[in-house]
PDB file of N, CA, C, O and CB in Angstrom:
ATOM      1  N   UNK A   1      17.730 -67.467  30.416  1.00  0.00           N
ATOM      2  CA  UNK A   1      18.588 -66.315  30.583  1.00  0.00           C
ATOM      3  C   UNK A   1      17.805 -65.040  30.294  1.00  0.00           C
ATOM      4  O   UNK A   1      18.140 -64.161  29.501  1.00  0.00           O
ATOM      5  CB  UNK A   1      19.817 -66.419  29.671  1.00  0.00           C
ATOM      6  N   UNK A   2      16.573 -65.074  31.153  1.00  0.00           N
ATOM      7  CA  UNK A   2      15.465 -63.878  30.461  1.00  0.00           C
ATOM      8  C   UNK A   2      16.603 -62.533  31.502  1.00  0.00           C
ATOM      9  O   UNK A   2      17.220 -62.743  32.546  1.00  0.00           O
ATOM     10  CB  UNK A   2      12.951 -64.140  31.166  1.00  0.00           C
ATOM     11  N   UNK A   3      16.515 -61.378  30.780  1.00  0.00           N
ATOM     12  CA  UNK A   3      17.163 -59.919  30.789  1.00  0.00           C
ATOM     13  C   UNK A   3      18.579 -59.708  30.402  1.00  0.00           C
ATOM     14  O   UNK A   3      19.108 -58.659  30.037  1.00  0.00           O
ATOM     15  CB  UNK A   3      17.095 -59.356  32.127  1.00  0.00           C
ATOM     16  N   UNK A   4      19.051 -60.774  30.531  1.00  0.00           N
ATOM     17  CA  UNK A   4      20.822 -60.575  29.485  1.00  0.00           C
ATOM     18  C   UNK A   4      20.250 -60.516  27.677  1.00  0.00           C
ATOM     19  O   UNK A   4      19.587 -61.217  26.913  1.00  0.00           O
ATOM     20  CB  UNK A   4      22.311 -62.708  29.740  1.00  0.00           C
ATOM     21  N   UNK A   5      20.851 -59.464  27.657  1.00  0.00           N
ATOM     22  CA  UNK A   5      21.685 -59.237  25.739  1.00  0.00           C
ATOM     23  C   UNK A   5      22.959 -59.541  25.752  1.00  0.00           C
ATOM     24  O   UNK A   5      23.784 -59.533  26.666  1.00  0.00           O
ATOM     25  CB  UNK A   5      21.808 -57.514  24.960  1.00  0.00           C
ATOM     26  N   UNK A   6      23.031 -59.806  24.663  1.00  0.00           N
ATOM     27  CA  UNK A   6      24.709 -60.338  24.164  1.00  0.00           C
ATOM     28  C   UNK A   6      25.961 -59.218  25.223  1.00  0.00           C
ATOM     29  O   UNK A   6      26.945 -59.735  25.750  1.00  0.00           O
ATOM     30  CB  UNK A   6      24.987 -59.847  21.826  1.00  0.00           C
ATOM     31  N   UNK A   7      25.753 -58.192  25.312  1.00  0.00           N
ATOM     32  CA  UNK A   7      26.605 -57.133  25.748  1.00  0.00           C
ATOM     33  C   UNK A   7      26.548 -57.160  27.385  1.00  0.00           C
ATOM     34  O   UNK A   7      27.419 -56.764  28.158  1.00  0.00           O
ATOM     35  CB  UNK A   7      26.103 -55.690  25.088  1.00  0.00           C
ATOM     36  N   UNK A   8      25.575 -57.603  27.622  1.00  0.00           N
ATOM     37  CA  UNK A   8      25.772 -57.554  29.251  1.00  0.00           C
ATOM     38  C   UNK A   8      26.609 -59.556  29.522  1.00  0.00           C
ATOM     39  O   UNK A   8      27.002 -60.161  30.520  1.00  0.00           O
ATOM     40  CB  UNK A   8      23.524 -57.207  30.282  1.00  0.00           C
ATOM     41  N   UNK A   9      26.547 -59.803  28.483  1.00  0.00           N
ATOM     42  CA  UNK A   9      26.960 -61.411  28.616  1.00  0.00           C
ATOM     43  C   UNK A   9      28.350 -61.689  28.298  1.00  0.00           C
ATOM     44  O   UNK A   9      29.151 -62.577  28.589  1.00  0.00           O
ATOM     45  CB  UNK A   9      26.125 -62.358  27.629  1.00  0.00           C
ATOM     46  N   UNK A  10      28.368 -60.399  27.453  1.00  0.00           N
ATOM     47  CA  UNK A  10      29.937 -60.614  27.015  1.00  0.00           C
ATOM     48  C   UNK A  10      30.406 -59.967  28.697  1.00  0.00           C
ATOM     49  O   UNK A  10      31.012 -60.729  29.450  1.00  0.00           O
ATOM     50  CB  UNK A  10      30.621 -59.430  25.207  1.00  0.00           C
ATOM     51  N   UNK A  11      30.076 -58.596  29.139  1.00  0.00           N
ATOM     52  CA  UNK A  11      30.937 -58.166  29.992  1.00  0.00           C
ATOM     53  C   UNK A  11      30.846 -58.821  31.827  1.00  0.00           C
ATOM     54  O   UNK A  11      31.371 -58.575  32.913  1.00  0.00           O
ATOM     55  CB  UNK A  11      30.690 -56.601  29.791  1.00  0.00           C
ATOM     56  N   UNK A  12      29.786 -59.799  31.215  1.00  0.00           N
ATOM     57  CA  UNK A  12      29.872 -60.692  32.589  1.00  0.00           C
ATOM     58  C   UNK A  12      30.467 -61.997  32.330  1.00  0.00           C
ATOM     59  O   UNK A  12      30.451 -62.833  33.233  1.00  0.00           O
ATOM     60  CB  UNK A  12      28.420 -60.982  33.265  1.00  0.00           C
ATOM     61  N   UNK A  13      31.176 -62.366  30.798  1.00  0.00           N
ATOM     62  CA  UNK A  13      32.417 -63.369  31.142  1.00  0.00           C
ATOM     63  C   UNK A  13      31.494 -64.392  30.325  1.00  0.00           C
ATOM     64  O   UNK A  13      32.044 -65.332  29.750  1.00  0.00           O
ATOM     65  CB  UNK A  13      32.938 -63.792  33.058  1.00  0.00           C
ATOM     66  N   UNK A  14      29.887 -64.208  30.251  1.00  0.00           N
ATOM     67  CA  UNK A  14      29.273 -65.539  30.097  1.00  0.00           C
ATOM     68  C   UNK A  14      29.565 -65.931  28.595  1.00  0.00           C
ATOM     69  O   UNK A  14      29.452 -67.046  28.086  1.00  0.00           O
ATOM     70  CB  UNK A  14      27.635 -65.520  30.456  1.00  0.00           C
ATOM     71  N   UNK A  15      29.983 -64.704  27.987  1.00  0.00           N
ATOM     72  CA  UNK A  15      29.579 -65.194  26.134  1.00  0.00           C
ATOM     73  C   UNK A  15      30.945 -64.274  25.715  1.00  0.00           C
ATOM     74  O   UNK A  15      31.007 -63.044  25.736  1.00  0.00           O
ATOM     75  CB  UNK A  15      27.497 -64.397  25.134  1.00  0.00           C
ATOM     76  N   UNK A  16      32.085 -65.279  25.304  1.00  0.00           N
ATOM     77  CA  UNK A  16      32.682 -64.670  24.886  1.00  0.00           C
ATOM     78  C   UNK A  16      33.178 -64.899  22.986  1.00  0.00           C
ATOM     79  O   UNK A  16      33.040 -65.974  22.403  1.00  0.00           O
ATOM     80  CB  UNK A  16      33.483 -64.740  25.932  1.00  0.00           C
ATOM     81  N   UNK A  17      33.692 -63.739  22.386  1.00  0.00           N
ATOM     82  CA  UNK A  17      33.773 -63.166  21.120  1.00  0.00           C
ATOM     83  C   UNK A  17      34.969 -64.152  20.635  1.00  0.00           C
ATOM     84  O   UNK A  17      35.769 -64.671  21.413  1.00  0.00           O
ATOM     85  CB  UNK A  17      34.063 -61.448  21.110  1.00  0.00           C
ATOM     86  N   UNK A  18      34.965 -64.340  19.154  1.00  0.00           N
ATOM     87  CA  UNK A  18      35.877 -64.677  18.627  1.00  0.00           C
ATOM     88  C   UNK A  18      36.901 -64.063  17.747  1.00  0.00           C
ATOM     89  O   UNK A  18      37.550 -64.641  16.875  1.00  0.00           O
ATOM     90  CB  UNK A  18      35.480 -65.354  18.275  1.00  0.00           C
ATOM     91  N   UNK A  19      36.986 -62.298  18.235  1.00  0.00           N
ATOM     92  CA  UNK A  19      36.905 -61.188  17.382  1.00  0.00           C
ATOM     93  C   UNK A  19      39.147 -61.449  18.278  1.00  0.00           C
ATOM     94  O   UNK A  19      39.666 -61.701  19.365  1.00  0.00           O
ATOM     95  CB  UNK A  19      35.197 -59.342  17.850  1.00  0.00           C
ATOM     96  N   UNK A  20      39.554 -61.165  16.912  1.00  0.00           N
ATOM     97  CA  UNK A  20      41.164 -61.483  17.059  1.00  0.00           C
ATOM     98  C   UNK A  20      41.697 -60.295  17.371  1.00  0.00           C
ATOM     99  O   UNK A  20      41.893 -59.731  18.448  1.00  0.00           O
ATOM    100  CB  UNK A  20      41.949 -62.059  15.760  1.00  0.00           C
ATOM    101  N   UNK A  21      42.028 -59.828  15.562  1.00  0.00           N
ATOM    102  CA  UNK A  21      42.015 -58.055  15.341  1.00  0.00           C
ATOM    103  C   UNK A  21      41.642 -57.396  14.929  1.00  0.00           C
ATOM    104  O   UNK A  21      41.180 -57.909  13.909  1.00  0.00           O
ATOM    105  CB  UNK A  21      42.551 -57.449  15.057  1.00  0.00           C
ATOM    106  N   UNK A  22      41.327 -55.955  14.921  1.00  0.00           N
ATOM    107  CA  UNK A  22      40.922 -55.443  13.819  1.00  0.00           C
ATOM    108  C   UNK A  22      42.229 -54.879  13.343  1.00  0.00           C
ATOM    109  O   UNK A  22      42.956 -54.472  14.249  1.00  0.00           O
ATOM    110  CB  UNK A  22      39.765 -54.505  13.972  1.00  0.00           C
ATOM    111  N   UNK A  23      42.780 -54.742  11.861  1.00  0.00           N
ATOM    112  CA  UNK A  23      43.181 -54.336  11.277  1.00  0.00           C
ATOM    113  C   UNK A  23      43.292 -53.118  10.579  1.00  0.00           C
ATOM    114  O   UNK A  23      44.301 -52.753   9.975  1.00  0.00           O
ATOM    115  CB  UNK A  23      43.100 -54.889  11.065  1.00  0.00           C
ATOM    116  N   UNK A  24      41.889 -52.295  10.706  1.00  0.00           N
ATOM    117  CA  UNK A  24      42.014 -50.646  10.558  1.00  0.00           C
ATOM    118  C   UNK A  24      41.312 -50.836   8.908  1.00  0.00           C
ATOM    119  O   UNK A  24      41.162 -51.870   8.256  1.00  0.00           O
ATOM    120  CB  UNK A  24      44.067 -49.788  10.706  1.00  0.00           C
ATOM    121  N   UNK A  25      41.040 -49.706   8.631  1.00  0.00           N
ATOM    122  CA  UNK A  25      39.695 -49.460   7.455  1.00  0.00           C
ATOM    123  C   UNK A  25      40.679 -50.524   5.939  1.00  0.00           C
ATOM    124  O   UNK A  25      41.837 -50.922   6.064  1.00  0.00           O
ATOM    125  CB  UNK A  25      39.345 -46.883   6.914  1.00  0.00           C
ATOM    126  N   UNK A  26      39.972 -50.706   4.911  1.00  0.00           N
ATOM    127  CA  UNK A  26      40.064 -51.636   4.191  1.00  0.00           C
ATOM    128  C   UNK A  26      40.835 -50.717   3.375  1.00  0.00           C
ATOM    129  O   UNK A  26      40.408 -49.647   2.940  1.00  0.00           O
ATOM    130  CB  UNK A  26      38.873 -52.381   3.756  1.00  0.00           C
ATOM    131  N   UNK A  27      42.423 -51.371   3.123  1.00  0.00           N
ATOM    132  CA  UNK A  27      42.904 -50.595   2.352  1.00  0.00           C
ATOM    133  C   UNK A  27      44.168 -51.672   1.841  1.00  0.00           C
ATOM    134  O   UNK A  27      44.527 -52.596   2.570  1.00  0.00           O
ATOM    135  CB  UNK A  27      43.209 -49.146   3.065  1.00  0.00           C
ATOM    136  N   UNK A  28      44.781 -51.420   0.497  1.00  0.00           N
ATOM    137  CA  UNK A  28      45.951 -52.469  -0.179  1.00  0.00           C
ATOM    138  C   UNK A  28      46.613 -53.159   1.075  1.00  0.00           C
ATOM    139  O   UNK A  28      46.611 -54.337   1.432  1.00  0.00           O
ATOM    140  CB  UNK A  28      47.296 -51.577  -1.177  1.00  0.00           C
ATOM    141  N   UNK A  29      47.378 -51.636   1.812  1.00  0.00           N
ATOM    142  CA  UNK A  29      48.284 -52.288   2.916  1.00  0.00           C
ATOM    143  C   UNK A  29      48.078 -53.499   4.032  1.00  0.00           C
ATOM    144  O   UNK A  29      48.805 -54.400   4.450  1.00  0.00           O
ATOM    145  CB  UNK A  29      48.556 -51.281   3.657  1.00  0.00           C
ATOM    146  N   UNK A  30      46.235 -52.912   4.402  1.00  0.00           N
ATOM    147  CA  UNK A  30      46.008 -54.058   5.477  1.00  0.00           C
ATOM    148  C   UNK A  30      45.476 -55.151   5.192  1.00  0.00           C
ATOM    149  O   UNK A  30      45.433 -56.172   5.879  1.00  0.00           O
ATOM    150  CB  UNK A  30      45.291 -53.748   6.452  1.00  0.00           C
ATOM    151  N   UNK A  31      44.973 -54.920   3.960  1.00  0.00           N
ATOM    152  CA  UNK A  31      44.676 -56.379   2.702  1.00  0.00           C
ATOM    153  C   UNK A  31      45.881 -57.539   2.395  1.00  0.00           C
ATOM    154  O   UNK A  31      45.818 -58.723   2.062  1.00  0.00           O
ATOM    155  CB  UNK A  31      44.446 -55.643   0.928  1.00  0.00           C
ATOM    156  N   UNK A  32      46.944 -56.669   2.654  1.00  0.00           N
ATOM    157  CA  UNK A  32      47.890 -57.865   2.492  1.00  0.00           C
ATOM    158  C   UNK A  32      48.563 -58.493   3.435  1.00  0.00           C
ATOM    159  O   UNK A  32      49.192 -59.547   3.336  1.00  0.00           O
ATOM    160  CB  UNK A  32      48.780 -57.623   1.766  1.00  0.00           C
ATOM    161  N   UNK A  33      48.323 -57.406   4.904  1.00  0.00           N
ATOM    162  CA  UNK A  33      48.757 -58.374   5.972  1.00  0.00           C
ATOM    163  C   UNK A  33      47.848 -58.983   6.541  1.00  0.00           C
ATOM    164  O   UNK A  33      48.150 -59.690   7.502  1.00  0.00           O
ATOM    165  CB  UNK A  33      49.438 -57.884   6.938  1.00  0.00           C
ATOM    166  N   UNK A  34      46.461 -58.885   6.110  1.00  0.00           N
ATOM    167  CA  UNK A  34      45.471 -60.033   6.698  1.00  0.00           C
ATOM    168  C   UNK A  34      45.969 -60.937   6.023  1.00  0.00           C
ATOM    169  O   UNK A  34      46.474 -61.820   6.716  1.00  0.00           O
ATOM    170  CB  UNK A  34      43.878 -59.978   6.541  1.00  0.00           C
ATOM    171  N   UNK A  35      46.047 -61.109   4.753  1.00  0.00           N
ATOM    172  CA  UNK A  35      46.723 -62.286   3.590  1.00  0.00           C
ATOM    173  C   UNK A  35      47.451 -63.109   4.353  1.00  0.00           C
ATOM    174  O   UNK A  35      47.331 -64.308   4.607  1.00  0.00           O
ATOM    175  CB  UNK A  35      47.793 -61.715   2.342  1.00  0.00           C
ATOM    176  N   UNK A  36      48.266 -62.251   4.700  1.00  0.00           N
ATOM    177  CA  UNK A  36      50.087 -62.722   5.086  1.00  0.00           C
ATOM    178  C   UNK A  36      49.399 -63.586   6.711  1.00  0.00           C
ATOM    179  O   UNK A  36      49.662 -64.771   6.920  1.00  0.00           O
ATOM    180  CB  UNK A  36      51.746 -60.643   5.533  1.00  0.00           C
ATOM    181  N   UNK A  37      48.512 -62.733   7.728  1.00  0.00           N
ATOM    182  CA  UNK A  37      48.681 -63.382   8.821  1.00  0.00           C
ATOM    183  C   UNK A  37      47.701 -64.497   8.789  1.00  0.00           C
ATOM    184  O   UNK A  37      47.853 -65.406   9.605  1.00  0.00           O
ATOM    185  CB  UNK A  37      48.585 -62.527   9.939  1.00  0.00           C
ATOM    186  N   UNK A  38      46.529 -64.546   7.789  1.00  0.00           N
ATOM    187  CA  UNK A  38      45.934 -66.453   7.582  1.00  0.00           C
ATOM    188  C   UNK A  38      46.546 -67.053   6.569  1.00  0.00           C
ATOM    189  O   UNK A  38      45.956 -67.933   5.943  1.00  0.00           O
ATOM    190  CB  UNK A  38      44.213 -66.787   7.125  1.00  0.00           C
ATOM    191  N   UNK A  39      47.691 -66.711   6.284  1.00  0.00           N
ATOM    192  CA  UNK A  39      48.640 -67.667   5.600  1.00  0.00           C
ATOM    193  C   UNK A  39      49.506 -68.613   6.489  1.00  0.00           C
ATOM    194  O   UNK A  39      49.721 -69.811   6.305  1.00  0.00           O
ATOM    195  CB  UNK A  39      49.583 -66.863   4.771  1.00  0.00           C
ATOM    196  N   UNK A  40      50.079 -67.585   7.774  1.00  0.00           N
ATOM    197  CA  UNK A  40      50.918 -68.035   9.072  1.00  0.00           C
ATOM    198  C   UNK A  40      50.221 -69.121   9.673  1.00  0.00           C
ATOM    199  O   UNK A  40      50.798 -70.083  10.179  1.00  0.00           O
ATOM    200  CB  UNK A  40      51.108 -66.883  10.197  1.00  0.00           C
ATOM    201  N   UNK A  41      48.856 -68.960   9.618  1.00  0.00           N
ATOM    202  CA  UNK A  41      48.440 -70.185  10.181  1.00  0.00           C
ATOM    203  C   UNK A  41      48.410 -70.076  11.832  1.00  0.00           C
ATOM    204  O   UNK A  41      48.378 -70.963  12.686  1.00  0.00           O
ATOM    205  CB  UNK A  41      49.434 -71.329   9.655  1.00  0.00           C
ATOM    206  N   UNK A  42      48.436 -68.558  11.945  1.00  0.00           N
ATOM    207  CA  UNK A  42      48.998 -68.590  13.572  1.00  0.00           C
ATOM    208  C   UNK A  42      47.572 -67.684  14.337  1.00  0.00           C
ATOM    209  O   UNK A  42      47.319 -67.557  15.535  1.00  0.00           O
ATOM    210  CB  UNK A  42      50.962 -67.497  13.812  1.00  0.00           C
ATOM    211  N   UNK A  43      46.682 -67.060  12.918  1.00  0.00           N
ATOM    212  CA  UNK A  43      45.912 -66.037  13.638  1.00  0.00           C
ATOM    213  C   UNK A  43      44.508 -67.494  14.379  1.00  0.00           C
ATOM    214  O   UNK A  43      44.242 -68.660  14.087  1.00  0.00           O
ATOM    215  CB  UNK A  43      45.180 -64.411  12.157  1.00  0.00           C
ATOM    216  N   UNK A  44      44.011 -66.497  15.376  1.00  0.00           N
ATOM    217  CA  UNK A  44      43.383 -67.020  16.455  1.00  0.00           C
ATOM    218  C   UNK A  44      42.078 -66.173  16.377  1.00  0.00           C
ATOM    219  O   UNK A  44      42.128 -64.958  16.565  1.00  0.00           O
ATOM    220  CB  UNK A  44      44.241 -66.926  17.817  1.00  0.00           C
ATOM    221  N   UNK A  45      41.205 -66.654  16.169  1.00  0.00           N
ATOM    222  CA  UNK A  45      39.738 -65.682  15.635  1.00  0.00           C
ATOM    223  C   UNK A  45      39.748 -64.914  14.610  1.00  0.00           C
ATOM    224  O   UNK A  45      40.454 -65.086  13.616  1.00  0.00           O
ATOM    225  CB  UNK A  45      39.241 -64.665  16.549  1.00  0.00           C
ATOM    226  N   UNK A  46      39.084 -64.153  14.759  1.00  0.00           N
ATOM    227  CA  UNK A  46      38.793 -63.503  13.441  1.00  0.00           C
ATOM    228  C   UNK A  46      39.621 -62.089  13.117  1.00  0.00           C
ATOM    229  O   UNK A  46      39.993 -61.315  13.999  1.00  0.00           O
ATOM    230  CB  UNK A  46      37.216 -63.208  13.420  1.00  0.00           C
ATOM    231  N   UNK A  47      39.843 -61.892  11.652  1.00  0.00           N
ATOM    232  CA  UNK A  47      40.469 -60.998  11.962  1.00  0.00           C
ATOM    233  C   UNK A  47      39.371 -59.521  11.014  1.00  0.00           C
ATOM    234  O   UNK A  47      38.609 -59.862  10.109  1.00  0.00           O
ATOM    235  CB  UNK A  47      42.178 -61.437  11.541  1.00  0.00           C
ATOM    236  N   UNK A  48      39.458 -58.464  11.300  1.00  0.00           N
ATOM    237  CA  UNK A  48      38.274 -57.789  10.777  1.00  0.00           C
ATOM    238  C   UNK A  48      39.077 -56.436  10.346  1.00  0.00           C
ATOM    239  O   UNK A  48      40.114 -55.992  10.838  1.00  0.00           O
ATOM    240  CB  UNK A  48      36.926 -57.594  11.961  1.00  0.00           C
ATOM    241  N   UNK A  49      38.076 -55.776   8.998  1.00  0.00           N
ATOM    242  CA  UNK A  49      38.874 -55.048   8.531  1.00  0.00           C
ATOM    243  C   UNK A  49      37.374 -53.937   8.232  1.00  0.00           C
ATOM    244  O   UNK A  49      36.252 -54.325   7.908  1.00  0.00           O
ATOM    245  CB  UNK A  49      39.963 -55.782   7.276  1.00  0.00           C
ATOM    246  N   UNK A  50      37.818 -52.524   8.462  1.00  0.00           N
ATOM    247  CA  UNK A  50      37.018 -51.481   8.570  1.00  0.00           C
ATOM    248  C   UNK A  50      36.320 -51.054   7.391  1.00  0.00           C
ATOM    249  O   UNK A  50      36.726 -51.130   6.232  1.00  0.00           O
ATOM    250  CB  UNK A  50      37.684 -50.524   9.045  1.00  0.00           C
ATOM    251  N   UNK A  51      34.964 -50.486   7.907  1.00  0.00           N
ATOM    252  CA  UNK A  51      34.285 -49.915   6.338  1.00  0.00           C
ATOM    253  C   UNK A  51      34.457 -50.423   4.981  1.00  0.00           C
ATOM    254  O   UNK A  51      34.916 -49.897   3.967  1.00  0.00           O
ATOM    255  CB  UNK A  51      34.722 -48.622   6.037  1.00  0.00           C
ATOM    256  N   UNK A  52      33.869 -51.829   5.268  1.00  0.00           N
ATOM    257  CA  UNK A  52      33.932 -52.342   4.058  1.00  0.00           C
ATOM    258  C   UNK A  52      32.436 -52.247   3.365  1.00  0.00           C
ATOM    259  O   UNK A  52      32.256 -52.670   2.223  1.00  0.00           O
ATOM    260  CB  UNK A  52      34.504 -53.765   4.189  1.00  0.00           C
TER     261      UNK A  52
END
């Protein structure tokens, strides 16, 4: 796969992310609904939280 990077691979379908949500910069509020949503058992990739 000589001249693809990750970014031309993601936007040609070949390599895709396991990135769910982001949740917005690291703070009590979104600390506890990441909690709450891998507690549900329902989230699907990852979930990511800002400027940490």
């Amino acid at each position: 796969m000589r001249g693809y990077n990750a970014v031309s691979m993601v936007d040609d379908g070949r390599l895709t992310t396991t990135l769910g949500d982001v949740l917005g910069p690291v703070n009590t509020d979104n600390l506890k609904r990441a909690n709450a949503l891998i507690e549900s058992n329902s989230t699907v990739g990852k979930l990511v939280l800002e400027g940490f």
